[in-house]
N, C-alpha and C positions, 0 to 999 in steps of 0.2 A: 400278573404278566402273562400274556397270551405266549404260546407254544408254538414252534415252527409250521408246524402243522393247519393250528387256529389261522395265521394270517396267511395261509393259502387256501384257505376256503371262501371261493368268492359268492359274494352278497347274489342274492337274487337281483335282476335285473327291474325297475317296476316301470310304467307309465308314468309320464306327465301331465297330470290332472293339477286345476285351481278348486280350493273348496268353496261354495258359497252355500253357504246357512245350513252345513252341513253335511251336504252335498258334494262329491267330485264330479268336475264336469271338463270336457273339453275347454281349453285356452281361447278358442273360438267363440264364444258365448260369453255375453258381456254379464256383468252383474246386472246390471238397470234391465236389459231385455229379461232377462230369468227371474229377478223378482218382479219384474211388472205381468209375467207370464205365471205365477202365482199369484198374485193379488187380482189377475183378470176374475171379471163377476158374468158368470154364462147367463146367455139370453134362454129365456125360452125355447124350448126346441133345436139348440145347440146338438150339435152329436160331435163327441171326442174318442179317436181311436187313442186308446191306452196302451203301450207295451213296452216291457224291460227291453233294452236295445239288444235288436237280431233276433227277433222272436216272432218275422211273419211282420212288420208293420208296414213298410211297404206295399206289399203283395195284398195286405189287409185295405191300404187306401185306394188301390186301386180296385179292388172287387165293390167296394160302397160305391166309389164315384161312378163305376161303371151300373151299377144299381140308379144313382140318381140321375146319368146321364141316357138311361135308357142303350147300356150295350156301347155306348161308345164310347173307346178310350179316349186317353190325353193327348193331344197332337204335339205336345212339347214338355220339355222337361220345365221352363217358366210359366208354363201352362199349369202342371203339376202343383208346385210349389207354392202359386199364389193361392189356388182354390180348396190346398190341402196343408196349411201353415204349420210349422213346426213351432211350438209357439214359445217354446223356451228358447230359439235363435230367434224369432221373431219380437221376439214379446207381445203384449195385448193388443198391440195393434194391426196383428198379420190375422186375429183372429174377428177384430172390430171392422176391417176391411176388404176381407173375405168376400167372394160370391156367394151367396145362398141358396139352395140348400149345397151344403159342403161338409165337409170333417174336420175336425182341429184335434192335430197331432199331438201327445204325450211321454214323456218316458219317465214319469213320476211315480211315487208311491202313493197310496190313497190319500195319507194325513195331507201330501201338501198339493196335491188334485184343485183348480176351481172345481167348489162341486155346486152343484145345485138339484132339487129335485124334479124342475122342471126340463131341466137337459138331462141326456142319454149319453153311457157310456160304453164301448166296447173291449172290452180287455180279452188280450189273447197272451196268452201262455205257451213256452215252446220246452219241451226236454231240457234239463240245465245242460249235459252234455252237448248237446247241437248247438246251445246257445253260446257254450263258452266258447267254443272253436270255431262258432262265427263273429263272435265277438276278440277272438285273440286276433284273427285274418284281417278285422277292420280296424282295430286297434295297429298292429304290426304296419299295415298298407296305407297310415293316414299321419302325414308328417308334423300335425302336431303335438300327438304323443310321444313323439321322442323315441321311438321304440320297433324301429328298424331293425335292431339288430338283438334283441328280446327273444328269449326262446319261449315256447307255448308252457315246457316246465314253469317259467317264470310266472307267465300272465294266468297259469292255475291259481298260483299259490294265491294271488293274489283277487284273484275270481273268488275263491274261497272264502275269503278274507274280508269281502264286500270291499275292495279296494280299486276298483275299476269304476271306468265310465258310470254315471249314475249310483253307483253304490251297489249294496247287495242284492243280489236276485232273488233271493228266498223273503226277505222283508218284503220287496216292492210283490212279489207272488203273492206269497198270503196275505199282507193288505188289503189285497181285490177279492183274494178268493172269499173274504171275511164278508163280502156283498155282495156274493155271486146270487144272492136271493133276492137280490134289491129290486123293486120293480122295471127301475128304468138302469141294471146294469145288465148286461149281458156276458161270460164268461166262457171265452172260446178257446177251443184246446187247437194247436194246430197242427198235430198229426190228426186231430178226427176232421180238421179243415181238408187238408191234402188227402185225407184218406175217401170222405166219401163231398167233394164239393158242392155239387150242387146241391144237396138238401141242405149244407151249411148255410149255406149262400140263402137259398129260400128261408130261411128260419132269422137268418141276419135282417133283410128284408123287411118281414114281415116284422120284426124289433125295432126297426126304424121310424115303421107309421105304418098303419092299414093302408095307405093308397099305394104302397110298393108291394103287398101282399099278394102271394098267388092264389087262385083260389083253385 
């Protein structure tokens, strides 16, 4: 029998996540687009930006595109989107219908990655601290989570816990970091991104192909 006390302690508050295959992910995200966005087979010469969600991936797509576009940004946000696919909302076919050369977006862990070794990966890494409290801010600001009214106590515990968006952050981290020697992976940190830019940028670059390479 629980004590006066016990049933005035209230629950932590958590998000509303659907699981698929192990996975929690946004209600937004179909099953059929998520598994067809794992089961996608990369072409040759493919390039996918990797990152636990709030960890720089944006700011990351935009630094490449502006790499392949020669300095020029995106004129539109559908601009964005078609030529930089999120491919777990899109599934395989935002990636099969892409413009080329482009990036195809990720927020997976290694094991369930399309990998190939003739496509290239960039995975960026951000502070778990910054990550979680930009991850609480998009979770809290995004109405299908449910989690309006959620305190950041809550969405710790459960950041902790690998109980959020995508799952754990230390798994889906160390899984890349397990391949940060891989030929065709790349492993970027994104305080040394913000801290010193442009030789990041140069060295991204030049991991993408010699003909972006500065010399």
């Amino acid at each position: 029998m629980s004590t006066p006390s016990e049933e005035n302690v209230q629950k932590p508050k958590t998000p509303t996540y659907k699981e698929i295959d192990g996975l929690l992910i946004s209600s937004i995200f179909s099953e059929e687009s998520f598994r067809s966005a794992v089961a996608y087979k990369p072409r040759p010469g493919d390039l996918f930006i990797v990152t636990y969600p709030k960890c720089g991936t944006t700011w990351m797509q935009n630094l490449v595109a502006c790499i392949f576009r020669e300095g020029r940004p995106f004129t539109s946000g559908l601009e964005f989107f078609l030529e930089t696919p999120f491919l777990e909302l899109t599934g395989a076919e935002g990636a099969e219908k892409m413009k080329r050369p482009g990036s195809i977006k990720l927020h997976l862990p290694f094991h369930k990655t399309p990998w190939s070794p003739e496509a290239k990966y960039i995975f960026v890494a951000r502070n778990p601290k910054d990550c979680c409290v930009s991850h609480y801010h998009h979770t809290k600001n995004n109405f299908a989570y449910l989690f309006s009214d959620g305190t950041f106590d809550d969405f710790f515990e459960a950041f902790i816990k690998g109980e959020v968006g995508f799952g754990d952050y230390f798994d889906t981290t160390l899984s890349w970091w397990e391949h940060r020697n891989d030929p065709n992976v790349i492993f970027v940190i994104y305080e040394e991104l913000k801290k010193d830019t442009v030789n990041n940028v140069l060295k991204i670059a030049g991991f993408i192909g010699s003909e972006y390479k500065v010399s």
